[in-house]
C-alpha positions, 0 to 999 in steps of 0.5 A: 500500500503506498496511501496514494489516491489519484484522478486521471485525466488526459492522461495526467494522473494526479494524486488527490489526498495522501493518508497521514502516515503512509509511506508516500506520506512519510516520503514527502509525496502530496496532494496536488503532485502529478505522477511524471513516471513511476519505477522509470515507466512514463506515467503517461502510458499507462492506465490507472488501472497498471498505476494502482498495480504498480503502487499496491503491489506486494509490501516491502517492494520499493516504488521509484516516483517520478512527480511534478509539483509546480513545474519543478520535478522531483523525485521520491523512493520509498517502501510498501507497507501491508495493509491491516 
């Protein structure tokens, strides 16, 4: 689980809201970022459907994400967590 909710658009994926505590919480990632690629894949061809695989995927796997958040890119790494 990476705590990310996102909307896409125009094959835009924007993050909506973070869960406190999460692990992309705790990465630095917030609400209003924009997913540029995620683990070197562009994000833009992708479906929503292969974002959410890519960011639920088993615990303990690490998530590379590529994000813009007004205009200046950056990056962030960080670990998924089971859910309980």
């Amino acid at each position: 689980m990476s705590g990310l909710h996102l909307l896409r658009e125009n094959q835009l994926t924007e993050i909506c809201s973070v869960d406190g505590g999460s692990p992309a919480f705790k990465g630095g990632v917030r609400a209003s970022d924009l997913i540029t690629a995620i683990n070197g894949r562009d994000a833009a061809s992708l479906t929503l459907k292969e974002i959410r695989d890519l960011l639920q995927n088993n615990a303990g796997n690490r998530v590379d994400l590529e994000i813009e958040r007004r205009n200046k890119q950056m990056q962030f790494e960080f670990a998924l967590e089971k859910m309980i």
